[in-house]
N, CA, C and O of each residue as an XYZ file, in Angstrom:
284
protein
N      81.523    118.176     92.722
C      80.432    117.969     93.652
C      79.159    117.709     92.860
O      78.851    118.385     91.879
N      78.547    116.856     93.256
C      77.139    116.248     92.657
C      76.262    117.332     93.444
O      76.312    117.809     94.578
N      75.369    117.519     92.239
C      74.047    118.705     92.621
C      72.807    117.591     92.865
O      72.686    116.447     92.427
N      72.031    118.300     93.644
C      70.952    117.120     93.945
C      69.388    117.981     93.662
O      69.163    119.113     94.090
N      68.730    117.420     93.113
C      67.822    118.022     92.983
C      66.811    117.494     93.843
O      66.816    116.279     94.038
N      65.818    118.312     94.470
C      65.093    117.911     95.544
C      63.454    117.466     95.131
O      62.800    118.049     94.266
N      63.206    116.880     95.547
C      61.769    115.973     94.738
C      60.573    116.702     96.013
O      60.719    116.831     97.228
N      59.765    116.957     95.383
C      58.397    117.266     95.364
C      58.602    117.311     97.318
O      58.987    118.313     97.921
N      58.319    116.287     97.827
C      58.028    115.881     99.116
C      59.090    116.565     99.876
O      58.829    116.744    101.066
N      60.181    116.968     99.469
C      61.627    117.565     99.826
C      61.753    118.805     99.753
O      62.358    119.451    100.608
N      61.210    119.310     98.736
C      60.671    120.729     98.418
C      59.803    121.170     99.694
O      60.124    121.681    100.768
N      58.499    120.743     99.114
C      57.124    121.158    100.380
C      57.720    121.045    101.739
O      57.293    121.813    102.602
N      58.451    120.372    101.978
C      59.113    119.857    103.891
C      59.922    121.333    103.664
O      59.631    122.240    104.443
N      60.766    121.544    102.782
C      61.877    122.421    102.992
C      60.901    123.872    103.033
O      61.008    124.728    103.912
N      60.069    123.923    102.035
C      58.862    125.084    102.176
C      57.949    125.636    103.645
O      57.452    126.712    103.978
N      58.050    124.230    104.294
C      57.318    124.579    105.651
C      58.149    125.075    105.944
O      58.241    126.302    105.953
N      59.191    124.145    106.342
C      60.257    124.654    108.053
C      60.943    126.319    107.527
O      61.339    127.154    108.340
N      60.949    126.462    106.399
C      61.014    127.845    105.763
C      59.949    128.881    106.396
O      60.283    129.871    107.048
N      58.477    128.469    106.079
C      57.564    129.168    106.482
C      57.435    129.018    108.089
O      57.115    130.098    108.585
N      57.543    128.318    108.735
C      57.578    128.149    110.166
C      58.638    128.947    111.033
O      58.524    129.430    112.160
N      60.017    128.926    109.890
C      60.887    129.456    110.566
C      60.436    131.353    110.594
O      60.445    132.111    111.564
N      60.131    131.605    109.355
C      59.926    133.105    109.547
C      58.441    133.965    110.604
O      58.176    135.030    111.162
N      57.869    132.642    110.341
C      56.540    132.818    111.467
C      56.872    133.161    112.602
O      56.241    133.929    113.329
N      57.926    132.600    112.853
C      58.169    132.943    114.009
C      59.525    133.735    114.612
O      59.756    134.049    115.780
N      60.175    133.903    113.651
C      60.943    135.069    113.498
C      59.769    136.432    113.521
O      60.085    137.408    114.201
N      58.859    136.448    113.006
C      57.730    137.451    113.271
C      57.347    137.663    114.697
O      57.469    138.699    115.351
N      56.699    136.113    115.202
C      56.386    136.354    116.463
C      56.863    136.786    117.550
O      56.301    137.302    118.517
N      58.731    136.376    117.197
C      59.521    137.213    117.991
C      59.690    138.568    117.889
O      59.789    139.214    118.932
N      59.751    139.217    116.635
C      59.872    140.580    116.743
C      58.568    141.878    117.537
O      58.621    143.041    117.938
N      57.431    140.714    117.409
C      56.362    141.265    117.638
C      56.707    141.564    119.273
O      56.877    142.673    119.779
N      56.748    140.512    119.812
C      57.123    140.206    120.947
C      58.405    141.611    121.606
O      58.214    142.478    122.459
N      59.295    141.393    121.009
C      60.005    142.289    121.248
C      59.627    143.923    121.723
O      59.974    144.583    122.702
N      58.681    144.254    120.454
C      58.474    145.325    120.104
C      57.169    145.475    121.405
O      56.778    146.589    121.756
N      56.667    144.318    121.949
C      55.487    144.546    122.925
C      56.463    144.776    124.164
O      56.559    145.885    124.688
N      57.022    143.916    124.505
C      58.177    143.962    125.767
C      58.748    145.299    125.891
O      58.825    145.604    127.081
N      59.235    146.335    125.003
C      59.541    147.679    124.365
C      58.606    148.596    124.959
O      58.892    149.664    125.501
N      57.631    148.164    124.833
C      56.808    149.047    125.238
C      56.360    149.226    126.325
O      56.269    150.309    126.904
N      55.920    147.808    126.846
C      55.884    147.891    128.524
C      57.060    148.013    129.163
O      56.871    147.634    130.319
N      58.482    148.437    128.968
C      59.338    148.791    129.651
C      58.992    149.997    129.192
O      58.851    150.684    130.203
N      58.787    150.608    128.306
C      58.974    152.415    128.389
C      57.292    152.745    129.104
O      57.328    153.762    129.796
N      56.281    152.270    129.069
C      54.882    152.588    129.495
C      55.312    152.306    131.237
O      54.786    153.123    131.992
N      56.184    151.264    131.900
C      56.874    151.283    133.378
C      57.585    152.335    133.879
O      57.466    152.857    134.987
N      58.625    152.721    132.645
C      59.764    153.753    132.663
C      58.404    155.422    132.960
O      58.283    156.098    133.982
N      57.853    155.521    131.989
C      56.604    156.572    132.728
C      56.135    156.259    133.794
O      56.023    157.168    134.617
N      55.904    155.545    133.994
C      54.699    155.181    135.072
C      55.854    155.618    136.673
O      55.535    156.189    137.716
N      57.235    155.037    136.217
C      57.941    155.572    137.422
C      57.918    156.920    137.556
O      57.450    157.453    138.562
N      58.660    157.909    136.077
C      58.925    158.987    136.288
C      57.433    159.947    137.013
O      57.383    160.905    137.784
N      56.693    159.379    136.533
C      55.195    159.758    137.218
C      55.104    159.755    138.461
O      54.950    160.791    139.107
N      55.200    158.397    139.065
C      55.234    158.465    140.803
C      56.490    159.135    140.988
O      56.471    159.371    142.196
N      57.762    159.667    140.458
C      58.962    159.922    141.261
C      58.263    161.976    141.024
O      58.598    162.880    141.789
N      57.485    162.123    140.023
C      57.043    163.683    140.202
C      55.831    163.839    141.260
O      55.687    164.747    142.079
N      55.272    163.092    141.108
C      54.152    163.032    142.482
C      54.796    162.694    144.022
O      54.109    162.662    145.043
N      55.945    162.504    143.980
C      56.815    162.495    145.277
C      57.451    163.115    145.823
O      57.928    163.081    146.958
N      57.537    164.189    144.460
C      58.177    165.223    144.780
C      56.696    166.316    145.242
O      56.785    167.020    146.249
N      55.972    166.322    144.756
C      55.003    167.532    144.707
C      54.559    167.191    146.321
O      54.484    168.185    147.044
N      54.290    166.003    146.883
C      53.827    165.645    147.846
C      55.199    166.099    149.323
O      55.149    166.545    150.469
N      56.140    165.692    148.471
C      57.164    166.566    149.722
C      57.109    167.649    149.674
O      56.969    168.250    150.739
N      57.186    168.352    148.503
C      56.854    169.815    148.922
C      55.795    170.547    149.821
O      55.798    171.630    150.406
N      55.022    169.675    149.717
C      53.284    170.323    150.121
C      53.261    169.871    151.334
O      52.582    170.521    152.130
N      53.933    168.723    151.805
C      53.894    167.830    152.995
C      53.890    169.016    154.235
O      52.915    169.168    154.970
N      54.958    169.711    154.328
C      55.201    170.425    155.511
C      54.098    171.587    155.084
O      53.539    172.071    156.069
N      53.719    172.074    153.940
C      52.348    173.207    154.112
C      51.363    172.614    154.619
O      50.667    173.459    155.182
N      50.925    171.574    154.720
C      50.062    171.166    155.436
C      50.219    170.726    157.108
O      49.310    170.396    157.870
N      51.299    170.811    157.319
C      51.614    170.423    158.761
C      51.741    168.732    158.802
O      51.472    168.198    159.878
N      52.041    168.091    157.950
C      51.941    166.518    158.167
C      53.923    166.577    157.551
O      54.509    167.542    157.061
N      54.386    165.399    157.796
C      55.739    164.976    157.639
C      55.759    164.889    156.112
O      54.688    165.145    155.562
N      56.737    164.589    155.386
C      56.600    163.967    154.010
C      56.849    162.362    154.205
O      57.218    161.926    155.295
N      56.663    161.653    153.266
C      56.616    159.957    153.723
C      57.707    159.802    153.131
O      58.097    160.660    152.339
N      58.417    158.694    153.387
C      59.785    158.957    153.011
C      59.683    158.359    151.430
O      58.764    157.637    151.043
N      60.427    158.654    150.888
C      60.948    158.171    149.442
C      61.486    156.590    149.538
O      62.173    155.988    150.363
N      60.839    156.220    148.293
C      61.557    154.474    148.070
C      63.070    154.281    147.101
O      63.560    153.164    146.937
């Protein structure tokens, strides 16, 4: 097999799409790691309203009003 050596202009091209490719292999992980977070900052935000739904049924009938129903 013939080895080829790559000339200047072949190099730098192969150097970008190199650097382009990991750029954005970055941007994806970043990405990821943001998406990550707003599912677990949602995942609270539920368990939050599902404890305030509870505290509110409890209290519902001490106050003489119904509890509202659960979603």
């Amino acid at each position: 097999m013939k080895t080829h050596t790559l000339t200047p202009m072949e190099s730098a091209l192969l150097q970008a799409v190199t650097q382009m490719h990991r750029a954005h292999q970055q941007e994806r992980e970043a990405q990821m790691r943001d998406m990550t977070a707003m599912r677990d900052h949602i995942d609270m935000q539920d368990r939050r309203i599902a404890d305030l739904e509870a505290v509110i049924s409890v209290l519902a009938p001490l106050w003489g009003i119904s509890p509202p129903p659960t979603t």
